[in-house]
N, C-alpha and C positions, 0 to 999 in steps of 0.2 A: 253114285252121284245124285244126291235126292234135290228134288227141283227148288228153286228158291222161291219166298215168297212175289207175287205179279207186281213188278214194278212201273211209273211210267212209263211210256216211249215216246222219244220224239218224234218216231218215223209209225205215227198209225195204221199205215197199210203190211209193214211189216211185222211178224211176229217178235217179240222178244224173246235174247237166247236165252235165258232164263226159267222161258215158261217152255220149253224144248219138253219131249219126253224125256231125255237126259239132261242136264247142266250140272254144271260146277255148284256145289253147295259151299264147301266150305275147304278150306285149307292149313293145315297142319301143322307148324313149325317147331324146330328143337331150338331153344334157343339158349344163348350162355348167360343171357342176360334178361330176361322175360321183362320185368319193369322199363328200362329203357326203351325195350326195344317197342313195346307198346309203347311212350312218349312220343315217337320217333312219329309210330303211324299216325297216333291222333296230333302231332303238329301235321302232316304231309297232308292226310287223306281225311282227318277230323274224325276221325272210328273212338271210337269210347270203349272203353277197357274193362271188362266186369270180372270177378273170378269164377274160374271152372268149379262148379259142384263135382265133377267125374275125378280129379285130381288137384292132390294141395299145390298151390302156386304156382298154377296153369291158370293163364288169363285167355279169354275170351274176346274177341275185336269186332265192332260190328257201327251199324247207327238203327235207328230206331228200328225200321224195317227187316233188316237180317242183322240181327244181334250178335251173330258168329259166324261170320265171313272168314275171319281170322283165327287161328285157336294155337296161342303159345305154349308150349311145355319148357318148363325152366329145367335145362339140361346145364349147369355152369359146367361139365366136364366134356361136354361135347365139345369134338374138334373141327376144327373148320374146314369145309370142305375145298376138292385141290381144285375144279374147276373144267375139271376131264374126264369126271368118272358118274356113274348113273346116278339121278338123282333129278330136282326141282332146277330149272334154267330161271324161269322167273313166272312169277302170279300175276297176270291180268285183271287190272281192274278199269270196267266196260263204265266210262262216265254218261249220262242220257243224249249227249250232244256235241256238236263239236263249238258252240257258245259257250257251252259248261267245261271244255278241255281248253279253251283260251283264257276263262279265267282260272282256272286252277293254275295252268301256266305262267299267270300273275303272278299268281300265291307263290308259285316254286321260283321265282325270281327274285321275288319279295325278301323271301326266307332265306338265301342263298343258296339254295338246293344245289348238288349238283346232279347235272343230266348227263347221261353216255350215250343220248343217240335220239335221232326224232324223225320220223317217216313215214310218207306217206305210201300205203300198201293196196294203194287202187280199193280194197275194201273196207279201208281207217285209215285215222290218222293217228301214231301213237309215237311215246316218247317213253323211253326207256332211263332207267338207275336202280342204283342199291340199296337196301337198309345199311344200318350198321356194321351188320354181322355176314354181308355181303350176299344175299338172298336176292335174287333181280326182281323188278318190281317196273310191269308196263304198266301204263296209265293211257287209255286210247277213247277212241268217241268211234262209233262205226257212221258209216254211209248208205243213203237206203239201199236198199239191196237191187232195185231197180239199172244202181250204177256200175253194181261190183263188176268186174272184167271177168269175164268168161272162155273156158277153153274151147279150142275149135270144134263143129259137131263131131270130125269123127274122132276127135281125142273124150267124147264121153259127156257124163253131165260134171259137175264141180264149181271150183273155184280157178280163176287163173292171175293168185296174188303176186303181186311185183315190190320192189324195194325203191323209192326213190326219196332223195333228199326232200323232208319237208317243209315247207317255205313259214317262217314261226314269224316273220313279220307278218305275213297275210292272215295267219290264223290271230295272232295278239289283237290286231284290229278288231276282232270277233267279239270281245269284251273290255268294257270300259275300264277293268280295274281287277284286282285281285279277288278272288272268291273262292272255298274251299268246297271239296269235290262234294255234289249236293245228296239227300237222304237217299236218291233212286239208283244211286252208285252200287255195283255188284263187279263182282268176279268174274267175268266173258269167259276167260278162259286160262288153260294153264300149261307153261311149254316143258317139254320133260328132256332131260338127256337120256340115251340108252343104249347099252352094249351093241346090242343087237336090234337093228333098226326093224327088219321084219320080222323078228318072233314078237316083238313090243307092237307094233300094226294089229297083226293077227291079234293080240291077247285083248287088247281093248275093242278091236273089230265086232270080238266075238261077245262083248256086253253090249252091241245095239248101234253105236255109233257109224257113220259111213263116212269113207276114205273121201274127202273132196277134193284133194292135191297132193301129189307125189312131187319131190325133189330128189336129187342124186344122195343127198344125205338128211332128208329130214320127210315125214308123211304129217301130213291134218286132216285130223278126222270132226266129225262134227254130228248135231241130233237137231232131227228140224228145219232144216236146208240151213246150216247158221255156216259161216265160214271155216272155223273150226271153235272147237270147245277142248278140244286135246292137241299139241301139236308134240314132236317128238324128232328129236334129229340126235345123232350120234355122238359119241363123246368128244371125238377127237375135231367137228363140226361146233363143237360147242369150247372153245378153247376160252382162258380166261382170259376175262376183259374183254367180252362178245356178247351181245342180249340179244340177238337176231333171226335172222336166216342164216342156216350154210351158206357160205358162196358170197356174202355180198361184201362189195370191199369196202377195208377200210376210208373212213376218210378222219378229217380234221377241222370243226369250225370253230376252232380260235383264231385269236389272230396271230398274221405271222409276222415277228422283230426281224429285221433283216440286219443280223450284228456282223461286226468285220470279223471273219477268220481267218487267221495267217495258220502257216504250215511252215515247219522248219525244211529247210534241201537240205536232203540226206550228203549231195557232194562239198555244199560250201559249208555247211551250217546255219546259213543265213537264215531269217525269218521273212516270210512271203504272204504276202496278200493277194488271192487269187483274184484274174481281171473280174472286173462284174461287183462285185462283194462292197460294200458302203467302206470308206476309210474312218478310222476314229473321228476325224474331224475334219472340217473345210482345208485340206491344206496341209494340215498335216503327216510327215514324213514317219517314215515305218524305218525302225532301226536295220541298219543290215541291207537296205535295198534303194540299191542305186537308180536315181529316176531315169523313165523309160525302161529298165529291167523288165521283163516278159515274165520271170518265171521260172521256176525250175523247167529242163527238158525233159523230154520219152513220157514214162508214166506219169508223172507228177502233172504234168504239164496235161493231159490225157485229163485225170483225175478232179484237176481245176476246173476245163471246162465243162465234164458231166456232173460237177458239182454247181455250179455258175445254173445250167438246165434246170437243174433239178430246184436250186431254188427260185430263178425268176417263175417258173409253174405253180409253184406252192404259193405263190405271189401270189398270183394271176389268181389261182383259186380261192384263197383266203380273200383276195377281193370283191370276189363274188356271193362271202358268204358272211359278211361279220355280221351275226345276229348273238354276238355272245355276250353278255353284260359282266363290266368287269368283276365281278364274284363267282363266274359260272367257268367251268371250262368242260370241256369233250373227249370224249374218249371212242374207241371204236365197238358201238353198241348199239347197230344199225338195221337189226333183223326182228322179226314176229317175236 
């Protein structure tokens, strides 16, 4: 992992992970579509696309600074991968600030991007999505290091990262308007799936890197005191349609339609609208169901009211979180 070229920092007292004895240089992709798929980064990330001299119609991705951050191989027979099995979770790209991650934020709003997840990890704040060709792709701004959260003395020296919703109204505020991620943009770092969680620990351990944080199904390792520069969690921790941490749960910030579902009774045939549930209209009567009717009995009846729960909650939460612009929706993609 050869070091990248010294980029700004916004945090002066801190070193850049960057200029680590180890860092992330550059990262690899097989792609089916190399052309596009370079379009894709220079609309998102604004990287310019040059060809590879080392292979014919292998493109190279970068900005002026590190000119091959990126480096595509046009594989059109390569198969997609299943989303469980060893391999790239997603590429880390480290923006100089968290000013510079609210407007790019713009940008990806602007654009219609879509995002699978955005968090704040006590040591960043970062926001998770796909390429094209379904390869994850965080985009994050670090915190000085002064603030990172730390584990207890006698659990060691490290990191002690957390998952929590991140609040993208407060961060939008941060910038006036949309702006594309700036020249000092690098690659922080990069999350791996892997069969075997601690022969993959030891194997990178043993090029220089140190362990900063263990989880039940994922290690980060890091060069530098940086938070991590590697991170690695297991396959079945890595399920599709996840960009994250093991372990953290799903959520939803779109918003939630609250449509009438009726349910046929299995004894009358009737069709039923469970209590709770919005009716079609002001007033409007539901074929089959006599006013004041309750309901099916026994289970059904069961079933309506842990279904009535389950969505006033999703309510309730969707209320608390509509920051989704209507071209954007979420998915559960919530971890490092």
């Amino acid at each position: 992992m050869p070091a990248a070229p010294r980029p700004a920092n916004p945090h002066p007292a801190d070193p850049h992970p960057a200029v680590a004895p180890l860092a992330i240089g550059a990262v690899t992709l097989a792609a089916r579509d190399a052309p596009r798929l370079a379009e894709f980064y220079a609309g998102l990330l604004g990287l310019e696309a040059q060809p590879d001299p080392a292979e014919p119609g292998a493109l190279r991705l970068g900005n002026g600074a590190a000119p091959a951050m990126l480096r595509l191989l046009h594989r059109p027979q390569a198969r997609p991968e299943r989303g469980d099995e060893p391999g790239l979770f997603h590429t880390a790209f480290l923006l100089p600030g968290r000013a510079a991650l609210a407007g790019w934020l713009h940008h990806a709003f602007a654009r219609g991007t879509r995002l699978e997840g955005a968090s704040d990890h006590g040591v960043s704040d970062a926001l998770y999505l796909s390429d094209p060709e379904g390869n994850g792709i965080e985009v994050y701004a670090d915190r000085p290091r002064a603030d990172w959260p730390r584990p207890a003395r006698e659990e060691g020296e490290g990191v002690a990262m957390v998952t929590r919703r991140l609040d993208l109204h407060a961060l939008l505020a941060e910038a006036p308007g949309p702006a594309l991620a700036p020249a000092e943009t690098r690659i922080g770092h990069v999350h791996l799936r892997a069969g075997d969680l601690g022969a993959t620990e030891a194997w990178y351990a043993a090029l220089g890197p140190a362990v900063t944080q263990r989880m039940p199904q994922a290690s980060f390792l890091a060069s530098g005191g940086y938070h991590h520069h590697v991170a690695v969690n297991t396959g079945a921790a890595a399920a599709p349609g996840r960009r994250g941490w093991p372990g953290s749960p799903p959520w939803n910030c779109g918003r939630t339609r609250r449509r009438p579902t009726r349910r046929r009774c299995g004894t009358s045939g009737r069709e039923w609208t469970p209590r709770g549930t919005a009716s079609p209209s002001p007033g409007a009567s539901i074929p089959g169901r006599r006013r004041g009717e309750a309901g099916p009995p026994g289970l059904l009846r069961a079933f309506a009211s842990a279904q009535r729960h389950i969505r006033t909650g999703m309510s309730a939460f969707s209320s608390t979180c509509r920051v989704t612009p209507p071209r954007m929706s979420w998915r559960r993609r919530e971890w490092l």
